[in-house]
ChimeraX commands (.cxc) that place a marker at each C-alpha (Angstrom):
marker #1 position -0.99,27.75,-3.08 radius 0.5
marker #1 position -3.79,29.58,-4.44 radius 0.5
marker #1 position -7.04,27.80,-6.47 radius 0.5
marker #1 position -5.54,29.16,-9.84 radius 0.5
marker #1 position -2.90,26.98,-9.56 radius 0.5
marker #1 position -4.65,24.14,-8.08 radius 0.5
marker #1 position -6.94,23.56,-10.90 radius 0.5
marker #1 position -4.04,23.96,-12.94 radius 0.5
marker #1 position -2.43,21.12,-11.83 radius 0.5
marker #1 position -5.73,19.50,-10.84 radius 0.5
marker #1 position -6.19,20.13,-15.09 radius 0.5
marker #1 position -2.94,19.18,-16.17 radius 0.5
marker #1 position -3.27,15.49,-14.09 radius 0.5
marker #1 position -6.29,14.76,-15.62 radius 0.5
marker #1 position -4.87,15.47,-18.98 radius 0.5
marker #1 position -1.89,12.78,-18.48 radius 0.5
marker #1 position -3.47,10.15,-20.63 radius 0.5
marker #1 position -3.01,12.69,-23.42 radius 0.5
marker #1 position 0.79,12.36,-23.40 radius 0.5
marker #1 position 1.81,9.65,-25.55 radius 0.5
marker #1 position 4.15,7.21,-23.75 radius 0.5
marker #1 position 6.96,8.79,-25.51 radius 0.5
marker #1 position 5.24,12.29,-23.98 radius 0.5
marker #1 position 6.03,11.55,-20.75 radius 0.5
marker #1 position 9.15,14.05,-20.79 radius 0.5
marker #1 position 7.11,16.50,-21.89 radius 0.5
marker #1 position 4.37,15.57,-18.94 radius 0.5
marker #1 position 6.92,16.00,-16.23 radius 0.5
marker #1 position 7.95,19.31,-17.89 radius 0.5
marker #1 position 4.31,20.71,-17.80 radius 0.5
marker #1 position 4.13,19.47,-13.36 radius 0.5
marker #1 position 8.16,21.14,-13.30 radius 0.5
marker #1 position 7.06,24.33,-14.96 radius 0.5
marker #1 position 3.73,24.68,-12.14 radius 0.5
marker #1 position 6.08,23.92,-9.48 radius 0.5
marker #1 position 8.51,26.38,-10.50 radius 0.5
marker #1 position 5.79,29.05,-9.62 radius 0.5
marker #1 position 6.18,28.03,-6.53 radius 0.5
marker #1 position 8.44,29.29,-3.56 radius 0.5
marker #1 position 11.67,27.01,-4.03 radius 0.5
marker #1 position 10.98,25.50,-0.54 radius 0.5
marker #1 position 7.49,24.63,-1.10 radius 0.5
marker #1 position 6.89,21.25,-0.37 radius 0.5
marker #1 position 3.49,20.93,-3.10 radius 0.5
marker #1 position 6.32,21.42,-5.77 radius 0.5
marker #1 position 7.98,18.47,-4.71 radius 0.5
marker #1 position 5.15,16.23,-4.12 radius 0.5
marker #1 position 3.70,17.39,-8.02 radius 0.5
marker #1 position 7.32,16.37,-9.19 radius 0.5
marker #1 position 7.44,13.14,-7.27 radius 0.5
marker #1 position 3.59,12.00,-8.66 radius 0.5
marker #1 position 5.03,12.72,-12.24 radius 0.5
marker #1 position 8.16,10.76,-11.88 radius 0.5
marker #1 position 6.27,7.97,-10.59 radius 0.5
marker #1 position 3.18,8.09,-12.82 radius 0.5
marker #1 position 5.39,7.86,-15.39 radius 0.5
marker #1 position 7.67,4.71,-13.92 radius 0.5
marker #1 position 10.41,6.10,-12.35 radius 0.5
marker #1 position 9.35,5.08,-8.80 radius 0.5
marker #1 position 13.45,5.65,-7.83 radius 0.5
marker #1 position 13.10,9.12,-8.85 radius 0.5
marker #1 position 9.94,9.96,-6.61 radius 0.5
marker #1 position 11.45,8.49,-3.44 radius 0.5
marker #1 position 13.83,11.34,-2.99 radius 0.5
marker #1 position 11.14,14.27,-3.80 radius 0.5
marker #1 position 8.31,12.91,-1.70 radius 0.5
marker #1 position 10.55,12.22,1.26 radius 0.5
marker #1 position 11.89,15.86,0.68 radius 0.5
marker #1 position 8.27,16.82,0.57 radius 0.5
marker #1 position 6.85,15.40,3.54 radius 0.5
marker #1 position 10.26,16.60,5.41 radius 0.5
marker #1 position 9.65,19.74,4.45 radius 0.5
marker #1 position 5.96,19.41,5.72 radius 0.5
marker #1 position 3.68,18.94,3.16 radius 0.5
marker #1 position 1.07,17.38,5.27 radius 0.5
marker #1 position 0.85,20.64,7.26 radius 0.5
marker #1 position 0.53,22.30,3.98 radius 0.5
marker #1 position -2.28,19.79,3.08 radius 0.5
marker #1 position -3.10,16.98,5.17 radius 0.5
marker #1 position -4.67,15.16,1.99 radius 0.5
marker #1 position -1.43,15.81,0.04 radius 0.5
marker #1 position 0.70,14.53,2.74 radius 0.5
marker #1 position -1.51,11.49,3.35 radius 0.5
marker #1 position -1.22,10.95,-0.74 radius 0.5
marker #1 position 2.57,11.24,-0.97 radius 0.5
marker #1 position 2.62,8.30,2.13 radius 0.5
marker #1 position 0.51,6.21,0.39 radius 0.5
marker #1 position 2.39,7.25,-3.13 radius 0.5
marker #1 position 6.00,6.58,-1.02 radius 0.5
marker #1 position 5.17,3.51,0.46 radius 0.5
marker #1 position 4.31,2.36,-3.42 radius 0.5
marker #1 position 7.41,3.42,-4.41 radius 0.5
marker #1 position 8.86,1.95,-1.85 radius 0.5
marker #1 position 7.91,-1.38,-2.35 radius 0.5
marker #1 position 8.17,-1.19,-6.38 radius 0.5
marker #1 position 12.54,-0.39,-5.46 radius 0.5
marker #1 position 12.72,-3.38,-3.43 radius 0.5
marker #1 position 12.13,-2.07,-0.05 radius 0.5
marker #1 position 8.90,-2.86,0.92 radius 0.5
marker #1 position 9.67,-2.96,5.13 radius 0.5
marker #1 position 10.19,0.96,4.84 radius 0.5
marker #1 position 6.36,1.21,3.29 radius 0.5
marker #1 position 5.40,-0.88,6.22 radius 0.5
marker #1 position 7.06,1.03,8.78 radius 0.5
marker #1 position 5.33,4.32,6.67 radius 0.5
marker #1 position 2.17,3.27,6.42 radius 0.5
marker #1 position 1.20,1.53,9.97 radius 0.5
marker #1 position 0.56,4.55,12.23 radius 0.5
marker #1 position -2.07,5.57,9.29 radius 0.5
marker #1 position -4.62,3.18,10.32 radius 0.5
marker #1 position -4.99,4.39,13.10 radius 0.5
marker #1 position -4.67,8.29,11.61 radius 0.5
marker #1 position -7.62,10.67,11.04 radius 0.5
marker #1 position -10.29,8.57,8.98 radius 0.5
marker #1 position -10.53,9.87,5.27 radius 0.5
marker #1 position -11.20,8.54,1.96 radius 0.5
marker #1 position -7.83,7.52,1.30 radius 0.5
marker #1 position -8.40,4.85,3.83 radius 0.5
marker #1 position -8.48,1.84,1.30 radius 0.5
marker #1 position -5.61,2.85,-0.53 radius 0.5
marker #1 position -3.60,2.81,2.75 radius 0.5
marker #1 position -5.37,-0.72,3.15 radius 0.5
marker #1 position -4.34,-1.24,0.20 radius 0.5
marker #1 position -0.91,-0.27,-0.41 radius 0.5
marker #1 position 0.03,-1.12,2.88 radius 0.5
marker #1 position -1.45,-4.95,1.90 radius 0.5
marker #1 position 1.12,-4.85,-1.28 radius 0.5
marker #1 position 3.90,-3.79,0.68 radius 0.5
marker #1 position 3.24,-6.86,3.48 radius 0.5
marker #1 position 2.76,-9.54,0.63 radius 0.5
marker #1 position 6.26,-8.51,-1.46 radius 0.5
marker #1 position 7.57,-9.30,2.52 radius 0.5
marker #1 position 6.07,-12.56,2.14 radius 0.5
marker #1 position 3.14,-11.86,4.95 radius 0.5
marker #1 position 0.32,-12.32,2.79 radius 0.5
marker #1 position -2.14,-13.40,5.52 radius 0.5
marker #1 position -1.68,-9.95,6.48 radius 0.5
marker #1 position -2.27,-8.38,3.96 radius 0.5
marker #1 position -5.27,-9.88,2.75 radius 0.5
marker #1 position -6.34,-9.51,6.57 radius 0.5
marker #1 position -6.34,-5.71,5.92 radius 0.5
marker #1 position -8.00,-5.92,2.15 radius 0.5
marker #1 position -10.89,-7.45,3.50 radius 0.5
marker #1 position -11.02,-5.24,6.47 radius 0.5
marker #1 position -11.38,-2.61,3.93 radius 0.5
marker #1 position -13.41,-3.88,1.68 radius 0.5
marker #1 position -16.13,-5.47,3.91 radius 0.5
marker #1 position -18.00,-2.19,4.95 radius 0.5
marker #1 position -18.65,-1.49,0.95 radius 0.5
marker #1 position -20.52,-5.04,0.45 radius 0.5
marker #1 position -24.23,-4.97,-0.05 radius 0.5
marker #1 position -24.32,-8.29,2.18 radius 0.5
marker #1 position -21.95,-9.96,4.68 radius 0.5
marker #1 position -19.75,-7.42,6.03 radius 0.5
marker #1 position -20.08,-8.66,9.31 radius 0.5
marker #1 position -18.74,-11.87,8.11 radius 0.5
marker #1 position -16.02,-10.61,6.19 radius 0.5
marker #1 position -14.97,-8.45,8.71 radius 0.5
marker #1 position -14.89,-11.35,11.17 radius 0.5
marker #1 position -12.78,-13.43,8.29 radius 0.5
marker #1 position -10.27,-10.52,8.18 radius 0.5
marker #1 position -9.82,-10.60,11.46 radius 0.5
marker #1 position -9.27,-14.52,12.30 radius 0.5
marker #1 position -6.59,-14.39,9.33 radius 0.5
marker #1 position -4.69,-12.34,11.83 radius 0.5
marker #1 position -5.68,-13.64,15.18 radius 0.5
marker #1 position -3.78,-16.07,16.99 radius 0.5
marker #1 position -5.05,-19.42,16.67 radius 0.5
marker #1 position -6.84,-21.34,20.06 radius 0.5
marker #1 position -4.90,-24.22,20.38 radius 0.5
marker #1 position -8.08,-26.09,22.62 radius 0.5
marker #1 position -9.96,-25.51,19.24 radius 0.5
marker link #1:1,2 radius 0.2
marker link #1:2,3 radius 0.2
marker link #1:3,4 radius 0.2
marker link #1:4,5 radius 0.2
marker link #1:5,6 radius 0.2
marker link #1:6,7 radius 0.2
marker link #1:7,8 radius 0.2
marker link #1:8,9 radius 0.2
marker link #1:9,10 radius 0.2
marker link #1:10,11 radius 0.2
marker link #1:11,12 radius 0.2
marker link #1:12,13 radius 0.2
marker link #1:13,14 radius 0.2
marker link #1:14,15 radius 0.2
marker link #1:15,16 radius 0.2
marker link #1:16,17 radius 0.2
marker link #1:17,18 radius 0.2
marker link #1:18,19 radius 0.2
marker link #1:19,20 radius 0.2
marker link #1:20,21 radius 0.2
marker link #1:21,22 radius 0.2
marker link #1:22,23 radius 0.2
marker link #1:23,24 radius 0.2
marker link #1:24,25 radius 0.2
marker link #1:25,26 radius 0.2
marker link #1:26,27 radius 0.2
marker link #1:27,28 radius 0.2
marker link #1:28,29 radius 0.2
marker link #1:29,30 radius 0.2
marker link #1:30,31 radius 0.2
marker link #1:31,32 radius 0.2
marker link #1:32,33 radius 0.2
marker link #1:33,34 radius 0.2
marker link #1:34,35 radius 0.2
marker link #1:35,36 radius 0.2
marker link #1:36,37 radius 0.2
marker link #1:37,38 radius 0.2
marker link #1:38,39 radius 0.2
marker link #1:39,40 radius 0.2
marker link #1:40,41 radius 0.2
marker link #1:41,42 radius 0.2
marker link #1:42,43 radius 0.2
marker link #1:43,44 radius 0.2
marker link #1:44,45 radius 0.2
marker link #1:45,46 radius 0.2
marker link #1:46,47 radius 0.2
marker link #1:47,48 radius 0.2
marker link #1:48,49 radius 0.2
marker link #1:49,50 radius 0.2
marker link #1:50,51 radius 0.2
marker link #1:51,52 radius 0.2
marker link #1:52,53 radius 0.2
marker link #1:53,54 radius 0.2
marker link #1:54,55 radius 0.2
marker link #1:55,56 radius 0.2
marker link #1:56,57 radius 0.2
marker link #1:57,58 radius 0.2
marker link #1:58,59 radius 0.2
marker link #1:59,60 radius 0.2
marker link #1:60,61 radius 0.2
marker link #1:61,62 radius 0.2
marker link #1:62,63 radius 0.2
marker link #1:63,64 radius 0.2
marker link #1:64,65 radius 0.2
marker link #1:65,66 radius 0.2
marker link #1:66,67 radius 0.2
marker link #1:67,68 radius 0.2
marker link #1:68,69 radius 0.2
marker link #1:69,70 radius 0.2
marker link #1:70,71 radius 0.2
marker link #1:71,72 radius 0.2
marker link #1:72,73 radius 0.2
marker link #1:73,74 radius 0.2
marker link #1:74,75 radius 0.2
marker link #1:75,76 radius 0.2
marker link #1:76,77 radius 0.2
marker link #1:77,78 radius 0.2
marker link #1:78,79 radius 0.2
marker link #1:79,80 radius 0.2
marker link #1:80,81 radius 0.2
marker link #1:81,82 radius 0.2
marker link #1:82,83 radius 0.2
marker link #1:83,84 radius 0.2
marker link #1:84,85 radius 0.2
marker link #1:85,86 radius 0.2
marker link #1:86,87 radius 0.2
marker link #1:87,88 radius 0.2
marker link #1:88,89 radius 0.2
marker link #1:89,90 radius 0.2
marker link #1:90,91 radius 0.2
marker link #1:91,92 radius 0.2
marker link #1:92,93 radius 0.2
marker link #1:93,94 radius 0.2
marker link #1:94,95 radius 0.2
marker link #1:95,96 radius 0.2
marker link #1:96,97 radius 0.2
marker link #1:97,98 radius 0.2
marker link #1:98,99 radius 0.2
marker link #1:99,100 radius 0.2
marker link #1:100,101 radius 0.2
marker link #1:101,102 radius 0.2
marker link #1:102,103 radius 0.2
marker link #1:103,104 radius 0.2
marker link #1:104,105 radius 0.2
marker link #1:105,106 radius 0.2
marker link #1:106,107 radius 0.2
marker link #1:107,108 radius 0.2
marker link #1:108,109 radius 0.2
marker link #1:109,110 radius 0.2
marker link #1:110,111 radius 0.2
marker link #1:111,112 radius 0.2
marker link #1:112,113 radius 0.2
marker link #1:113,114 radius 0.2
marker link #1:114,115 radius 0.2
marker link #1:115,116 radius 0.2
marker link #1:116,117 radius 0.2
marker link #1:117,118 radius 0.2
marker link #1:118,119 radius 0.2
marker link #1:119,120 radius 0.2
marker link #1:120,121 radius 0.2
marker link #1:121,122 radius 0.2
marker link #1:122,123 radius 0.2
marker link #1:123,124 radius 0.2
marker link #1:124,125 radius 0.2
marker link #1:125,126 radius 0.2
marker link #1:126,127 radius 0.2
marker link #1:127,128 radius 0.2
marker link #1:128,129 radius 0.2
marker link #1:129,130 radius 0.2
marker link #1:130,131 radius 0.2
marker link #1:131,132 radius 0.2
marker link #1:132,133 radius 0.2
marker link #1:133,134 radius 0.2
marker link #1:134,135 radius 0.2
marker link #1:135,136 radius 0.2
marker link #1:136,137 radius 0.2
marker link #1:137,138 radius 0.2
marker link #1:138,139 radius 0.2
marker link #1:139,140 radius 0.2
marker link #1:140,141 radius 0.2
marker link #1:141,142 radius 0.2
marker link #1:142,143 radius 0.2
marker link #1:143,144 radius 0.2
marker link #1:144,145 radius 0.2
marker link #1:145,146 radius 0.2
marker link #1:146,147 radius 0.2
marker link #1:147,148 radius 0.2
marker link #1:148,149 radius 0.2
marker link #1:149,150 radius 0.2
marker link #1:150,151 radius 0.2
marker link #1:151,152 radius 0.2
marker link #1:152,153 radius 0.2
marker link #1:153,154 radius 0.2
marker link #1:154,155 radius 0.2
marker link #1:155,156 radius 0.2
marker link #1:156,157 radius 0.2
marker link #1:157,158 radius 0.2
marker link #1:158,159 radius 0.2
marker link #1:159,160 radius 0.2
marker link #1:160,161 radius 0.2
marker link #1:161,162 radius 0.2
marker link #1:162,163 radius 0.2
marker link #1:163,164 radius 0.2
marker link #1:164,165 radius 0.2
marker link #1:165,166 radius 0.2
marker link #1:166,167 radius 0.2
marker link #1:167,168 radius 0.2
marker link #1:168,169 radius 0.2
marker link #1:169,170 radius 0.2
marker link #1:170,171 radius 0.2
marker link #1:171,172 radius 0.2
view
């Protein structure tokens, strides 16, 4: 879509703390109305909808609109986007009760195209493992990702992350 509507939306999200938490009706209507601009099989209009459902707790209504999305193929649209409504899906994922399908979702991104959504698939992708009770896991890949932004020790905590995941030498 053009930058017009871009900062439009880019405006309207960072306006969302404005809407009461009885606004959040009217929130969704504002993100419906700027993806109604769009061509009907635009996949950004489903993403938009999908963030506003779930930024506003309905995680079981975003499931259906980001998986639309990223059928549709947001992340040739926007490779950021599409990397967003992953992450976002995975979340929602694992806040419905099905956190194996954020797993499965969220894997082949660490070894995607580095960005700076990195940490939040780190992260997400650590929630998801801990609600299947693999927590060693999990906090395996939250140090991993948040050793390199340590003043001191990130070799260490990078080697920490790593032996939380690492077989264990049974002549040790």
């Amino acid at each position: 879509m053009d930058q017009d509507w871009e900062e439009r939306v880019t405006a309207v999200w960072a306006a969302i703390d404005d809407y009461a938490d009885d606004g959040a009706a009217e929130f969704r209507a504002v993100i419906d109305a700027l993806a109604d601009e769009l061509p009907a099989d635009s996949p950004l209009g489903l993403f938009e909808r999908a963030c506003a459902w779930d930024s506003t707790g309905h995680s079981d209504r975003a499931v259906p609109l980001y998986r639309e999305a990223l059928e549709r193929g947001l992340g040739e649209v926007s490779h950021h986007k599409g990397r967003r409504a992953k992450i976002q899906l995975a979340s929602s994922l694992r806040n419905t009760g099905h956190p194996e399908e954020g797993v499965l979702l969220l894997s082949p991104e660490l070894v995607s195209t580095s960005d700076e959504l990195d940490d939040a698939v780190r992260a997400t992708l650590a929630l998801c493992l801990s609600a299947m009770g693999r927590d060693r896991e999990g906090l395996s890949l939250v140090l991993g990702a948040l050793a390199p932004h340590l003043p001191r020790y990130q070799r260490s905590m990078a080697a920490y992350a790593r032996q939380l995941v690492e077989p264990e030498d049974p002549e040790d």
